[in-house]
Structure formats: C-alpha cells, structure tokens
C-alpha positions in Angstrom: 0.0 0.0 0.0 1.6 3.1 -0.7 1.8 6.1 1.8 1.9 9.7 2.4 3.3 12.6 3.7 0.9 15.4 5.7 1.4 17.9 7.4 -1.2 19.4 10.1 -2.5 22.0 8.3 -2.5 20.6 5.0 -5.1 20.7 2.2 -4.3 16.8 1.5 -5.0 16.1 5.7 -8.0 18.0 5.3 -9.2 16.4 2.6 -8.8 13.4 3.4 -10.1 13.7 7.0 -13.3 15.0 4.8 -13.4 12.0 2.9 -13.1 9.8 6.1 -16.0 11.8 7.7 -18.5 10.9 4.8 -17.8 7.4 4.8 -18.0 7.2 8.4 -21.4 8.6 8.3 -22.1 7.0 5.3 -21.7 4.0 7.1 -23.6 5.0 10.4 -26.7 5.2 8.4 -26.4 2.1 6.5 -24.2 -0.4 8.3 -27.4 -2.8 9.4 -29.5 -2.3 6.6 -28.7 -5.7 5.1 -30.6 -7.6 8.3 -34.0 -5.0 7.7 -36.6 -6.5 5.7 -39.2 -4.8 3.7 -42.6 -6.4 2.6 -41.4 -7.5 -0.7 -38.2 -8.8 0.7 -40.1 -11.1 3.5 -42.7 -12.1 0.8 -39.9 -13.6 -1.2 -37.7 -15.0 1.8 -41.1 -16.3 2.9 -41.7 -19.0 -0.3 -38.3 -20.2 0.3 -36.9 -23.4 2.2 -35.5 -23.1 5.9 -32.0 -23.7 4.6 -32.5 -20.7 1.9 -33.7 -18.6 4.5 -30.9 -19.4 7.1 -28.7 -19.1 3.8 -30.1 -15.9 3.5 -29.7 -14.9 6.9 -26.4 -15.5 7.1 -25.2 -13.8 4.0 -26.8 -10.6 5.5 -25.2 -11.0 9.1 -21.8 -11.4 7.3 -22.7 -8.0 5.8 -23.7 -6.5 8.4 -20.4 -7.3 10.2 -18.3 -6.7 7.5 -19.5 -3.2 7.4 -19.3 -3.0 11.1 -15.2 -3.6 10.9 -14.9 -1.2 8.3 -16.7 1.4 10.7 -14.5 0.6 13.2 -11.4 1.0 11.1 -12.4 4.3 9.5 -13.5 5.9 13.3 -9.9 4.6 14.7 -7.7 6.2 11.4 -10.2 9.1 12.0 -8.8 9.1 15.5 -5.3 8.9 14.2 -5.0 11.8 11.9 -6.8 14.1 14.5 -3.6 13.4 16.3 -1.2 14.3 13.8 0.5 18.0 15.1 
C-alpha cells in the first residue's frame, strides 16, 4: 500500500479527513440495513426453504459485520489523523 506525507495544516489532511468523515457517516446510516426486511423482501424469503432462509440470513449477518469492521477502522484512522501535530 503506498503512503503519504501530511502535514497538520495541510489541504491533503483535510481532505482526506473529509473523505473519512462521509464514509464514516455513510456507514452510520447504513451499516445494518442488510438484516432490515421490507414487505417484498419477506414475501420472497417467505416462499423459500429453511435452509434458503438461514442461507439468506447469514449472508446478511456477514454484511452486516463486514460493514461494522470497516466502521470501526475508519473511526480509529479518524482518531489517528486528528492526532497528527
């Protein structure tokens, strides 16, 4: 992965703590969606077999956590370029 230089005051910190900032929140609003269900969705998971539902299911929890790490690792870089001085 390449790297680079910032320095605190720097367009490229700022930007990029921008950047960081809508993704974070970007993920806030839609890291659980995958396990919410509308109508159409449960008519559809409804004319399936258990094990295509728990297939289902699954699939969605993996999501769900997947997007939950990636929340995590965003907020804790967030945390590390507010401490670059």
């Amino acid at each position: 992965m390449a790297s680079i230089q910032v320095s605190p005051n720097s367009s490229r910190l700022k930007a990029l703590k921008f950047a960081l900032e809508m993704n974070i929140d970007m993920l806030n609003d839609m890291a659980t969606d995958p396990m919410w269900y509308n109508p159409t969705d449960l008519r559809m998971l409804a004319g399936k077999s258990d094990e295509e539902i728990r297939t289902t299911m699954h699939k969605n929890c993996n999501e769900v956590y997947e997007n939950i790490d990636r929340l995590i690792a965003l907020q804790f870089l967030h945390a590390e370029l507010n401490e670059i001085k």
